[in-house]
SEGU-193122 format. One record per residue: residue in three letters; z, y, x of N, C-alpha, C, O in turn. Coordinates in steps of 0.02 Angstrom, whole numbers, plus 50000, padded with zeros to 5 digits. Atoms other than C-alpha are relative to their C-alpha. Layout:
N
ALAZYXZYXZYXZYX...
END
This chain:
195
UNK500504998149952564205238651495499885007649998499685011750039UNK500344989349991563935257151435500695002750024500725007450063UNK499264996349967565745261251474500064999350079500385003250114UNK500164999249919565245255051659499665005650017499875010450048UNK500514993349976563675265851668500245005550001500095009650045UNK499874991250002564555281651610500385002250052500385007450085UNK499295001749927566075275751736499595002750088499725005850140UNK500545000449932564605274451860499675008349996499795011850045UNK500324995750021563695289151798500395007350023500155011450062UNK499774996649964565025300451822500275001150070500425006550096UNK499894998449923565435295752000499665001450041499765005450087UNK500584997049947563865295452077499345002849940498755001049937UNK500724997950046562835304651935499545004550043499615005950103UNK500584997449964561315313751970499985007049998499595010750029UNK499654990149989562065332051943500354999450066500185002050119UNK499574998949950563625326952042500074994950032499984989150013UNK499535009949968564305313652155500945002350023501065006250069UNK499475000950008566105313252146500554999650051501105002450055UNK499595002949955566635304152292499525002250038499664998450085UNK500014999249946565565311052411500205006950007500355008750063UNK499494994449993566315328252371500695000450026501005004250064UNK499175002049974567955321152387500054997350070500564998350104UNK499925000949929567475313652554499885004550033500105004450090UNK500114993449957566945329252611500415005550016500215010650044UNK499544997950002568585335252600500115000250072500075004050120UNK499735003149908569195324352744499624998750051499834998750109UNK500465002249920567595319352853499545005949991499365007549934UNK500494994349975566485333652914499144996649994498934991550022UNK500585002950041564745331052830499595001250071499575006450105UNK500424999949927563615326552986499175005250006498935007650057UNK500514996749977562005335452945500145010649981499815015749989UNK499824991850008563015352352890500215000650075499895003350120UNK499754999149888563955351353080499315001150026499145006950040UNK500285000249970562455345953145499505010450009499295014050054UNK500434993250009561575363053066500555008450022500395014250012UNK499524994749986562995375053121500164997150042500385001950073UNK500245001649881563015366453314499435004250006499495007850055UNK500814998650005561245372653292499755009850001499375013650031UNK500034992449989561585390053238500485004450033500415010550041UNK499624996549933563025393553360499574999350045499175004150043UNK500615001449960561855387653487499445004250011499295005950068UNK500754994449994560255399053457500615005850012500665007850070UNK499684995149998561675412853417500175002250094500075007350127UNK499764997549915562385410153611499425000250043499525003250096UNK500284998249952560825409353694499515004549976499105007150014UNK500154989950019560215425053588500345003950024500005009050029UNK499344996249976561765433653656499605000250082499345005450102UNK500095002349919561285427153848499315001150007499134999450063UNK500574997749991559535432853826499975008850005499595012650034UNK500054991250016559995451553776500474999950064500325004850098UNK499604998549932561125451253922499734999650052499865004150092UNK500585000749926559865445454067499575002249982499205002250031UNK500734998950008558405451353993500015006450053500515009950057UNK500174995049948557745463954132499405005049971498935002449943UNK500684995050028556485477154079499384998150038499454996850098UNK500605000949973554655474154115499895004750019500285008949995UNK500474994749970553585487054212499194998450001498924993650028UNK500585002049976551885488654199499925001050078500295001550127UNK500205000049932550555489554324500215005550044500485006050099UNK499914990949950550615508254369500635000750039500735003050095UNK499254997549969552565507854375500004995150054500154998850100UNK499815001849941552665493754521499625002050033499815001050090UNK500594998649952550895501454602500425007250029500475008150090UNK499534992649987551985519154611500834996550037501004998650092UNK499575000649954553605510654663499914996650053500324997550098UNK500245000349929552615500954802500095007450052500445008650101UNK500334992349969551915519654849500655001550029500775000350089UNK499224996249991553745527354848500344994250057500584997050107UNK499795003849945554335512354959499675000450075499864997650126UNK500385001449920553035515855101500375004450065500625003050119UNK499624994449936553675532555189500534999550043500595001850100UNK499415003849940555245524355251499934997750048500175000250099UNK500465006249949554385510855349499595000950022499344996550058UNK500584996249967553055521955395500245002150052500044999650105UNK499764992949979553885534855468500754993650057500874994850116UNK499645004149949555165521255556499414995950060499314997850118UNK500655002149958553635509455624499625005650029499365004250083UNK500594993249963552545528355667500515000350060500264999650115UNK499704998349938553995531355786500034993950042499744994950095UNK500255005949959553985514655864499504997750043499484995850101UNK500654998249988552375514955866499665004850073499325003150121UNK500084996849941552275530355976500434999850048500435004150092UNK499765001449924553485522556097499574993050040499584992350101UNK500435004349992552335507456108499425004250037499295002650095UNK500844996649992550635519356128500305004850091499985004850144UNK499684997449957551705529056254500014995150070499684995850122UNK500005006149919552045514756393499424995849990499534990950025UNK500375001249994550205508256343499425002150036499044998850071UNK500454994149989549175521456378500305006849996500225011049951UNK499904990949995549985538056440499685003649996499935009149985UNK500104993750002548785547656440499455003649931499205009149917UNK500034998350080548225546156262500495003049977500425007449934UNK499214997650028549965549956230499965004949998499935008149946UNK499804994849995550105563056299499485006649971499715012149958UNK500504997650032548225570156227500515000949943500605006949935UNK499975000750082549035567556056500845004649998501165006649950UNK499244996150007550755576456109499875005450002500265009149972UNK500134993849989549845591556161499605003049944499465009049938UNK500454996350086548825592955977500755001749974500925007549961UNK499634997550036550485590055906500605006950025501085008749991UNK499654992849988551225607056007499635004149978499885009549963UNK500444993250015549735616855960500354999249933500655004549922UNK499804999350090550375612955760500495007949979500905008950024UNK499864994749990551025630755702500724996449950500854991549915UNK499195001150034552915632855649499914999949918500284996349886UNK499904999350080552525636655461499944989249970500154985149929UNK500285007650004551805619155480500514994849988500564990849941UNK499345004349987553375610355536500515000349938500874995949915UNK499364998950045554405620155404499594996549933499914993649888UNK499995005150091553275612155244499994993950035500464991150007UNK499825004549987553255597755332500904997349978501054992649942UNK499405003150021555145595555317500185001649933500644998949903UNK499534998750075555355603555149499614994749968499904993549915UNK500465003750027554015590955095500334992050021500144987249986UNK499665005849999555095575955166500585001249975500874996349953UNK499434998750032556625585355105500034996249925500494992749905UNK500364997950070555815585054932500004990149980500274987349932UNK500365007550002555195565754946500754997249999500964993649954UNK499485006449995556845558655005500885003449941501385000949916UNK499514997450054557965569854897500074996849937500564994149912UNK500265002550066557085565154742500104990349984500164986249939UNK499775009450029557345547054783500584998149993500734993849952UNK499294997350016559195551754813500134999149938500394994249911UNK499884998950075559235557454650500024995249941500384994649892UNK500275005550051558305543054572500434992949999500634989049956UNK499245007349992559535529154651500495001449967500744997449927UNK499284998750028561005538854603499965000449931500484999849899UNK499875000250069560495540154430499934994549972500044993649912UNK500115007650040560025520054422500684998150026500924993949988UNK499115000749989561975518954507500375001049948500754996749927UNK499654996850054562585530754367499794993549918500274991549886UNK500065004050046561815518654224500334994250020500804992349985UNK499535004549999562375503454320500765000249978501084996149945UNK499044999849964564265509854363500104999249890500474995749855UNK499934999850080564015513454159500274991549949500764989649918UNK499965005450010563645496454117500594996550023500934993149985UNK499495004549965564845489154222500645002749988501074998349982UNK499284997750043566415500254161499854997449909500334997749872UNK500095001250069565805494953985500424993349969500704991849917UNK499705007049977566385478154045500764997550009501034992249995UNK499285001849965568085480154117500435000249939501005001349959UNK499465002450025569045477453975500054993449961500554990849935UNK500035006250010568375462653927500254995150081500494989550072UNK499765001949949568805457554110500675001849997501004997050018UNK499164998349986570675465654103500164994949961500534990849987UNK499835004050054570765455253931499924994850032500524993450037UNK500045005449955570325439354042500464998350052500794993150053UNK499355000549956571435441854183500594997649970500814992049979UNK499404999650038572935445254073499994991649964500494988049976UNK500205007650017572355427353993500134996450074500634992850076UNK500225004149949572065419854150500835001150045501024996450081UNK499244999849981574005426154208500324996349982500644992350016UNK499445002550026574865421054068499694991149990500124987249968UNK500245007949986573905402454081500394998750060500754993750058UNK499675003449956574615402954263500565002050003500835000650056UNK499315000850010576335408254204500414994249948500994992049951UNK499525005650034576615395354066499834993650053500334990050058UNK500105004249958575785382554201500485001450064500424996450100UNK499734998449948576865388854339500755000349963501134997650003UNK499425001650044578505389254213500534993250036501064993650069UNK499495005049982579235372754250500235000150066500815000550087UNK499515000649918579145371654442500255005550037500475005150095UNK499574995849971579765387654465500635001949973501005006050000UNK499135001650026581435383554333500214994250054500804993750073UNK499735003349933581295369654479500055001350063500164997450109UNK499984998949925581255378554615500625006350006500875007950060UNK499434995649991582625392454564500644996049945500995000049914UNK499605001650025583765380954475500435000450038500274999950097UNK499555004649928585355377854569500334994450012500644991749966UNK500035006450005585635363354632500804998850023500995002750067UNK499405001549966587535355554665500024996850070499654992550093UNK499995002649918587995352354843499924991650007500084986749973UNK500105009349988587585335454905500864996850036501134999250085UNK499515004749991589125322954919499984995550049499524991450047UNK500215000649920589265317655089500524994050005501114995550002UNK499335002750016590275301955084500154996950089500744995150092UNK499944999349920590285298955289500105007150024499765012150015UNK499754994149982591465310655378499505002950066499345000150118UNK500124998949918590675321555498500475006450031500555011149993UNK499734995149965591705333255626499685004649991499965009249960UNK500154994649964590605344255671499985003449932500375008249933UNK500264997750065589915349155459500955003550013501065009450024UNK499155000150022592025349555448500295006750026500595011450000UNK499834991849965592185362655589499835005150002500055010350027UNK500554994250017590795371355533500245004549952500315010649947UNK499664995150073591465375955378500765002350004500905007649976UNK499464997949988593135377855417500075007150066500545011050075UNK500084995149932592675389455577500374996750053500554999950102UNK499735003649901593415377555725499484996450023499134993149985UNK500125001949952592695372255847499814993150011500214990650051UNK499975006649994592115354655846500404997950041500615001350088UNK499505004549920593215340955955499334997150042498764995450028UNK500575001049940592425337656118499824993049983500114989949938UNK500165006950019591555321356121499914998250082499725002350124UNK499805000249919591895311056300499334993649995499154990550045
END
């Protein structure tokens, strides 16, 4: 009986177990998988979070890029506007055409350096959120070239066979009914008339 226990003792003792080491050789221990499914898992959609995440703005910054969005649509609708007010009431119109001739030239010129200024600056500001994109997005392309080149040679070993079947060559077909005409064809005469 004690030569069992120790028999026993060492296979499944309470330091080691024996045989479930040894099974763990060959079968994949279900709650280790299960815990490394678990941490690939968080890992990929930690990955896919730093990639979509979008920057917040506070209040100020969308209350200011409202602001900066108005002058466009102002200044498109104001002219509209005074073709509307125009075939409503001419002769308001024309009250309000004759203030805006009295306006003095210096007037006109900050006026435009002052929309120069406005729409320049937003110029500027697109092209430099372009310049970070185009950034981002070349950062990219060689993980995309590396894909392609994958995605080729997938449809060249897939495309492999039926195009050794489609440029093999094939032996002439064996024609065992005579025909004239195939006969005269190849020979260069003339088929015989047929009555």
């Amino acid at each position: 009986m004690a030569l069992i226990g120790r028999l026993l003792d060492a296979l499944f003792g309470t330091g080691r177990n024996v045989v479930a080491e040894t099974a763990g050789i060959f079968i994949e221990n279900a709650d280790m998988g299960a815990a490394r499914a678990t941490a690939l898992q968080t890992a990929a959609l930690s990955q896919f979070g730093q990639e979509f995440a979008v920057p917040r703005k506070g209040a100020f910054d969308r209350l200011m890029d409202g602001v900066n969005r108005l002058p466009r649509p102002a200044l498109a609708l104001g002219r509209l506007g005074l073709f509307v007010s125009a075939m409503v009431d001419p002769v308001w119109f024309a009250a309000r055409m004759q203030g805006i001739a009295l306006v003095p030239e210096p007037l006109w010129w900050l006026l435009g350096v002052i929309v120069s200024f406005y729409f320049g600056a937003r110029h500027q500001a697109k092209g430099q959120d372009f310049q970070r994109e185009l950034a981002t997005t070349l950062a990219q392309a060689p993980q995309v070239v590396a894909s392609q080149l994958a995605l080729e040679r997938l449809r060249r070993s897939e495309a492999a066979p039926w195009e050794e079947a489609v440029t093999a060559p094939t032996a002439p077909l064996a024609i065992d009914d005579p025909n004239p005409a195939l006969d005269a064809w190849q020979t260069g005469r003339r088929p015989p008339a047929t009555k």
